[in-house]
C-alpha positions as CSV (number, residue, x, y, z in Angstrom):
1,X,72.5,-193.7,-62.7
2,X,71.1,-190.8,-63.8
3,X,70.0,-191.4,-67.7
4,X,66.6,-191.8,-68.6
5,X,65.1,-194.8,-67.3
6,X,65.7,-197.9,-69.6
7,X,68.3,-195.8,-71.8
8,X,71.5,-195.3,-69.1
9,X,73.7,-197.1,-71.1
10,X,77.1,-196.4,-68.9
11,X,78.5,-193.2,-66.8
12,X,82.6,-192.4,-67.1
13,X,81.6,-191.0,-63.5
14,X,79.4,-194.2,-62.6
15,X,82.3,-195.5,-60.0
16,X,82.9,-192.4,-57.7
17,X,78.9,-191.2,-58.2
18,X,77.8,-189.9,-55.1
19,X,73.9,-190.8,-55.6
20,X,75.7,-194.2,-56.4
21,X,77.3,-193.6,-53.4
22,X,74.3,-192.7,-51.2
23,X,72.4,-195.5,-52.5
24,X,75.7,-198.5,-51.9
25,X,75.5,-196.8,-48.0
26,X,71.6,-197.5,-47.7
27,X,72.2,-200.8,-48.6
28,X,72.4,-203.8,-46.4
29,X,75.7,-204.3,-45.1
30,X,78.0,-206.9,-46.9
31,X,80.2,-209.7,-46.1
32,X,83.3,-208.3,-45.2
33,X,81.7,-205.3,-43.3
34,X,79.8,-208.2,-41.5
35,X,82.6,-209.8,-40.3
36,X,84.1,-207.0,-38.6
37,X,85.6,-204.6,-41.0
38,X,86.7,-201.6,-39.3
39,X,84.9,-198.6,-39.4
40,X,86.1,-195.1,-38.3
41,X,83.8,-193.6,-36.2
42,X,82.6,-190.0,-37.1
43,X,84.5,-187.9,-34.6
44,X,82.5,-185.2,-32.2
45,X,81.8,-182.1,-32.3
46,X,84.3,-180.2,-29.6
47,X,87.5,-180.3,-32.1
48,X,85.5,-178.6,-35.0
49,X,85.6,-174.8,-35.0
50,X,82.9,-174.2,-38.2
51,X,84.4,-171.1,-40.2
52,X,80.8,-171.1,-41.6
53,X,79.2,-169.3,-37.9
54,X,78.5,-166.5,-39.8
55,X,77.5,-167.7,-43.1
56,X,73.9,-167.1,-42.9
57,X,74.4,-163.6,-42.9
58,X,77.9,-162.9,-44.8
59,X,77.7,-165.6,-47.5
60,X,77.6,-164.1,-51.2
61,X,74.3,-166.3,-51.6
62,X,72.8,-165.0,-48.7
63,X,73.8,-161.2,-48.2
64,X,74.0,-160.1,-51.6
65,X,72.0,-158.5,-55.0
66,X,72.5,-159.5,-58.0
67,X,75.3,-158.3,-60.0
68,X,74.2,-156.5,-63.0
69,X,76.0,-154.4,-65.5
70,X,75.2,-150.6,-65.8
71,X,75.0,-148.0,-68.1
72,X,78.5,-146.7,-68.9
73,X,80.0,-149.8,-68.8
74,X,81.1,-149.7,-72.4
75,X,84.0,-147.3,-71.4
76,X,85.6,-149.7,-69.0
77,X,87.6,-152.8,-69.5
78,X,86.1,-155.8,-68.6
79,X,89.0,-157.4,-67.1
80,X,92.7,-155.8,-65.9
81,X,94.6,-155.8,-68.3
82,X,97.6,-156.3,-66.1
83,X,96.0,-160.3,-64.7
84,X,95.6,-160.3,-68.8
85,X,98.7,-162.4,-70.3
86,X,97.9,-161.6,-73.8
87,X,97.3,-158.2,-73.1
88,X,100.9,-157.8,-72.3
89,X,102.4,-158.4,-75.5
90,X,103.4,-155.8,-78.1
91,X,101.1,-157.7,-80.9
92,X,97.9,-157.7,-78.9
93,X,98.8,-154.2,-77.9
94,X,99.1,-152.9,-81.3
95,X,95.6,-154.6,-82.3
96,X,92.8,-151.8,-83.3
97,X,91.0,-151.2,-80.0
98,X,87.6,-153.1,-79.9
99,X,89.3,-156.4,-80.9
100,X,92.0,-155.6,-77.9
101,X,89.4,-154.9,-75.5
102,X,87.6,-158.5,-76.9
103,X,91.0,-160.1,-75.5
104,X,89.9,-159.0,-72.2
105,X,86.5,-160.0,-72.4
106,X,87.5,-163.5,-73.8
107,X,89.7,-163.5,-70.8
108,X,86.6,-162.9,-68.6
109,X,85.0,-165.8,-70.2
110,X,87.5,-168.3,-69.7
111,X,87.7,-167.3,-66.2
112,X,83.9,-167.7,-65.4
113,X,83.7,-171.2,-67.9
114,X,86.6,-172.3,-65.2
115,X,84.9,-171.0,-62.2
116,X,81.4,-173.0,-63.6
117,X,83.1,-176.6,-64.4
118,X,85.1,-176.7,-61.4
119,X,82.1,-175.8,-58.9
120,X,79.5,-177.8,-60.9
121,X,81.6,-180.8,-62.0
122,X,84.2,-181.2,-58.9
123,X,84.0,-179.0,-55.9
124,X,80.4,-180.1,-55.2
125,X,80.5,-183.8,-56.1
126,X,83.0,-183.6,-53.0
127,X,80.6,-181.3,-50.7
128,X,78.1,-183.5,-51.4
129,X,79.9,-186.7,-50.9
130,X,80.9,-184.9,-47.1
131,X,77.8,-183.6,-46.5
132,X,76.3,-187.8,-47.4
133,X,79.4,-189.2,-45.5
134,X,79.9,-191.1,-48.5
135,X,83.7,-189.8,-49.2
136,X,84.7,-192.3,-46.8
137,X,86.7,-189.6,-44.5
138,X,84.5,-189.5,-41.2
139,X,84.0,-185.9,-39.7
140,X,82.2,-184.4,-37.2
141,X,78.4,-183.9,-37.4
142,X,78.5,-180.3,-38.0
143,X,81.2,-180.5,-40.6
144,X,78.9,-182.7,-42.5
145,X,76.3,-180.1,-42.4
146,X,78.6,-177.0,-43.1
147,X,79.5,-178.9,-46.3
148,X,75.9,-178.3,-47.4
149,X,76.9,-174.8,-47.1
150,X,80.2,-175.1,-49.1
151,X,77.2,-177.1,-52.1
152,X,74.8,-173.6,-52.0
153,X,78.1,-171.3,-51.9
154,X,79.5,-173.2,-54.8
155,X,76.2,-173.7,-57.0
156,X,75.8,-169.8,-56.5
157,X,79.4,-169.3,-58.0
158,X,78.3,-171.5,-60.7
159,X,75.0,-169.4,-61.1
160,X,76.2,-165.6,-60.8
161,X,79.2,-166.7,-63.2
162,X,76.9,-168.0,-65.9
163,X,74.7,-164.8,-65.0
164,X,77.6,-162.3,-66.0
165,X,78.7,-164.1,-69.2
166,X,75.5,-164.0,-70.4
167,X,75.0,-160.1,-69.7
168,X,78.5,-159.3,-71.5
169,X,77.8,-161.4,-73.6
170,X,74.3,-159.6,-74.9
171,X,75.9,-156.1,-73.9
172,X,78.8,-156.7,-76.0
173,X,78.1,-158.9,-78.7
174,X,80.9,-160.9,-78.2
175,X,80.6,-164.5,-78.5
176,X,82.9,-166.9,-76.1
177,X,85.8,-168.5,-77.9
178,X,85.9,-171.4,-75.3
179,X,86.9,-174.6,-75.5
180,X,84.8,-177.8,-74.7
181,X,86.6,-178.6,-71.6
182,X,89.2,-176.4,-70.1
183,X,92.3,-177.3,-69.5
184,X,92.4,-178.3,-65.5
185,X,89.5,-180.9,-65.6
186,X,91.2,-182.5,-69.2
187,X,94.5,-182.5,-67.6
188,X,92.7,-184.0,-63.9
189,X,91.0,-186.5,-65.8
190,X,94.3,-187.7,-67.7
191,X,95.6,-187.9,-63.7
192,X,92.9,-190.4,-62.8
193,X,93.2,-192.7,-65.9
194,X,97.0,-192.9,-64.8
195,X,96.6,-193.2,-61.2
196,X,94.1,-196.4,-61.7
197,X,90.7,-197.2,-60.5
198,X,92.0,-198.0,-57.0
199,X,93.5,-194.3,-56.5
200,X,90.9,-192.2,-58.6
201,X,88.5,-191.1,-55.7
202,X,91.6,-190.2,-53.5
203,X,92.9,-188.3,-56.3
204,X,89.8,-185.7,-56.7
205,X,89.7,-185.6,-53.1
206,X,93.0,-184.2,-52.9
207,X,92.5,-182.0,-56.0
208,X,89.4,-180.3,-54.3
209,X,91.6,-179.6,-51.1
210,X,94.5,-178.3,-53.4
211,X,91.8,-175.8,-55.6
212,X,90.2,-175.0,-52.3
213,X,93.3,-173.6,-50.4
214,X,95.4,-172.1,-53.4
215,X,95.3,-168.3,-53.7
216,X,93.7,-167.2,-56.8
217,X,95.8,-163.3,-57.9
218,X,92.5,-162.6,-60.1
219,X,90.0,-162.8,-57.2
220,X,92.5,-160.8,-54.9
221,X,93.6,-158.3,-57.3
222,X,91.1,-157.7,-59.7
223,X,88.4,-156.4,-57.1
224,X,90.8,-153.7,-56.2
225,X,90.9,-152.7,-59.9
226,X,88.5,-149.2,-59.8
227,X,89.0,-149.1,-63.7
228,X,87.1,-152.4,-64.3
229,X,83.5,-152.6,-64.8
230,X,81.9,-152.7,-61.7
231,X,79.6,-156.0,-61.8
232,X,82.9,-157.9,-62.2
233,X,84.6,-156.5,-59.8
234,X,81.4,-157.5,-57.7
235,X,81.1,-161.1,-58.4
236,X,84.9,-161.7,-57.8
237,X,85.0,-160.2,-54.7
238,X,81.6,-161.9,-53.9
239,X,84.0,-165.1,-54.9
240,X,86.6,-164.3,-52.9
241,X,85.0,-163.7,-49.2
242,X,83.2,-166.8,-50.1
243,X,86.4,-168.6,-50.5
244,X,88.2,-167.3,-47.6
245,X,86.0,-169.6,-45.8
246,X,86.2,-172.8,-47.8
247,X,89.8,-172.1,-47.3
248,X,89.7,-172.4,-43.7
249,X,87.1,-175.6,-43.8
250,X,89.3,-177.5,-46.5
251,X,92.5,-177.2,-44.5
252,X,90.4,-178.9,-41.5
253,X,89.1,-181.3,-43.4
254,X,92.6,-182.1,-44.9
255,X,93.5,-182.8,-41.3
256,X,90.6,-185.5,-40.8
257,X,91.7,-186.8,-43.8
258,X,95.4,-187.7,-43.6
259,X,94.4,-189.2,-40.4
260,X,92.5,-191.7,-41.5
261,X,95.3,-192.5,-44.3
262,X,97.7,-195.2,-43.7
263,X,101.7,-195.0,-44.4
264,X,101.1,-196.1,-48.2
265,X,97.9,-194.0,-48.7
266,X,99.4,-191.1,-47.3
267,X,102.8,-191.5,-49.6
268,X,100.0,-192.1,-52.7
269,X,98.4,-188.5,-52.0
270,X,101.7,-186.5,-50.9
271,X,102.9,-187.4,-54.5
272,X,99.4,-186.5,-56.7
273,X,99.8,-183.0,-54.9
274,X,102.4,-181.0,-57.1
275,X,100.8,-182.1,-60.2
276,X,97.1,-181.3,-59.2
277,X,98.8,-177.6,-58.2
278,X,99.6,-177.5,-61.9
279,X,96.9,-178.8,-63.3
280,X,94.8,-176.1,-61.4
281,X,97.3,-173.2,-61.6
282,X,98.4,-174.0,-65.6
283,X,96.8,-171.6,-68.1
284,X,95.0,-172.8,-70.8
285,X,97.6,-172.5,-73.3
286,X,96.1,-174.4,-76.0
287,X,92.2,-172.1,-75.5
288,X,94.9,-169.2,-75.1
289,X,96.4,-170.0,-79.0
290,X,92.8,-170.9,-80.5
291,X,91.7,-167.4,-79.7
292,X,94.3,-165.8,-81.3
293,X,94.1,-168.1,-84.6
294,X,90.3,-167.1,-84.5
295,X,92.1,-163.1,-84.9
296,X,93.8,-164.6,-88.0
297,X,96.9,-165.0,-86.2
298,X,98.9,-167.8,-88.1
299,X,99.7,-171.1,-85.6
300,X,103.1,-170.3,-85.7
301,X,102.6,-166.7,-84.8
302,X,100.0,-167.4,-82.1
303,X,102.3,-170.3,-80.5
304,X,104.8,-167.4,-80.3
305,X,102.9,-165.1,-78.5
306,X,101.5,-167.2,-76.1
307,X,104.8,-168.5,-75.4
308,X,106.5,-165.0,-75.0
309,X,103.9,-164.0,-72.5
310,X,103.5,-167.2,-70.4
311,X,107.2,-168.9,-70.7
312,X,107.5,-172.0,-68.2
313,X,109.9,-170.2,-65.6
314,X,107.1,-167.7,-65.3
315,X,104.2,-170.4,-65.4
316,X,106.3,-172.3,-62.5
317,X,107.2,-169.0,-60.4
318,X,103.7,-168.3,-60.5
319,X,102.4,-171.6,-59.0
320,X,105.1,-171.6,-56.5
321,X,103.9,-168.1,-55.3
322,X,100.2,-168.9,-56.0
323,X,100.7,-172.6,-53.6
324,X,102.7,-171.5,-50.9
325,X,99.8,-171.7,-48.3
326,X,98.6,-175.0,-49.6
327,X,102.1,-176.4,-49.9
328,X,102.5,-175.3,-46.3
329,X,99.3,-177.1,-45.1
330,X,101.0,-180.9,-46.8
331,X,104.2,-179.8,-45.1
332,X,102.5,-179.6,-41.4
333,X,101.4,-182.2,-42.2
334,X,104.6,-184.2,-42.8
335,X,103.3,-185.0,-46.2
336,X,107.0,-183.4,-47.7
337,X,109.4,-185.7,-44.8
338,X,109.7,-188.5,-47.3
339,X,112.4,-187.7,-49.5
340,X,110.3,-189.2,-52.9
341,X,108.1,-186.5,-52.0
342,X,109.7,-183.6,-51.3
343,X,112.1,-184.6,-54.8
344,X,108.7,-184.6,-56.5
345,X,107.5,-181.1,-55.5
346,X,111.4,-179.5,-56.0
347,X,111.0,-181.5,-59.9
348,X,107.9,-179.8,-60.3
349,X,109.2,-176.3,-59.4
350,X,107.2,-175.9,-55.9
351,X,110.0,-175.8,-53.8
């Protein structure tokens, strides 16, 4: 859809492709829609209360400078070392100092890589797809355009994260140890191939609701952080405020959506939820043990440490505390009153 004309030659994206998706709704209607297919009608506007009335005025995008490093900044750490796993264990403790404080800003980076794939690649394939009504979850009218909001808000996440890495990266040096993809969109991906062709839009739908509402600790802790360097602290409480209102419109929109589910669709997306909590909450282990080999840690030695620091009853308490509010939103839902269900999320440690 989007190659070069004459040389597109196939899209792993081509079937949930929302200008594919815009263009299939501009075309004339087909058979079965003809003979009488249902189709939800969008709902009106008195049962949306927009958590985007402010936005023009109190959105990052809109309100705020750019975030720039400053002189002095060498002194400071560029991330806390306390939201830093590695940074916790006696090894990386007991490296000499500037190739501790690189563990930090390789942290950084990984965070920011994250914060650009998920926005770019995910979040705003779904604003878009609401904004287009193409997600085929009707809304009201002004949800549809507050989700052009939610596109800017999540394209400037994108931009000011890309923007920072690039300045610590020419302040410090330091080149990013990252890897191609990070962990949550390999692991979502691997979700979608399993859950079939039939279930893969519902599946990212319901991932974007889960990464929307979940509580991040970094962007609510690390802002409070005086000791960090101040343009990070910036853009992840810029983040944060941004987010507090995505929150608040994903948890509506989960609401429009579950009620235009049926018994079986709604039983298919109750069970994807625990796993798409991990697959957004789980660190990126494998990024985590490349970084240290690229120290001259040996495999065995790096599996170690990043196993001390990040065992799986820790990795699992975490989620649980990080997915309490989204768990809660399912649960209002009645998403956990089947009992498949509600085994699935006690398996997977979220209950």
């Amino acid at each position: 859809m989007c190659g070069i004309v004459g040389l597109f030659v196939g899209c792993s994206t081509h079937s949930h492709c929302p200008k594919k998706l815009i263009l299939d709704s501009a075309a004339p209607a087909s058979e079965e829609a003809e003979a009488g297919t249902p189709v939800v009608p969008a709902p009106d506007n008195s049962g949306y209360n927009s958590p985007f009335r402010s936005w023009d005025t109190r959105a990052s995008v809109r309100s705020t400078e750019r975030r720039t490093l400053r002189e002095g900044d060498a002194a400071r750490p560029y991330f806390s070392p306390e939201l830093v796993p590695l940074a916790r264990h006696k090894y990386i403790q007991d490296l000499r100092p500037d190739l501790y404080d690189e563990v930090l800003i390789q942290h950084l980076y990984r965070y920011l890589d994250f914060t650009m794939k998920l926005e770019h690649l995910v979040v705003n394939r779904t604003a878009l797809g609401i904004a287009q009504a193409t997600v085929g979850v009707a809304v009201p009218e002004d949800m549809r355009f507050d989700a052009y909001k939610v596109y800017c808000d999540e394209a400037y996440h994108a931009l000011f994260s890309m923007d920072l890495l690039r300045q610590v990266r020419q302040r410090t040096g330091i080149e990013p140890r990252l890897p191609e993809l990070p962990y949550f969109l390999r692991r979502l991906q691997e979700l979608q191939e399993e859950a079939g062709a039939e279930n893969r839009h519902l599946m990212e739908l319901v991932f974007v609701i889960v990464s929307e509402t979940l509580i991040s600790g970094s962007l609510m802790e690390l802002p409070q952080d005086g000791d960090v360097v101040p343009a990070v602290r910036e853009v992840l409480r810029d983040h944060a405020l941004d987010e507090g209102r995505h929150h608040t419109y994903f948890a509506i929109f989960l609401k429009y959506l579950w009620g235009q589910l049926g018994p079986s669709e709604r039983r298919t997306a109750a069970l994807m939820v625990p796993r798409l909590i991990h697959t957004f909450l789980r660190p990126d282990t494998d990024a985590m043990r490349a970084e240290l080999e690229g120290y001259g840690f040996a495999r065995e030695a790096a599996r170690q440490v990043v196993a001390e620091v990040l065992p799986e009853t820790l990795i699992r308490e975490s989620a649980r505390s990080s997915a309490a509010q989204t768990i809660r939103l399912f649960s209002s839902l009645g998403a956990l009153d089947l009992p498949e269900v509600a085994a699935e999320f006690q398996d997977q440690g979220l209950t």
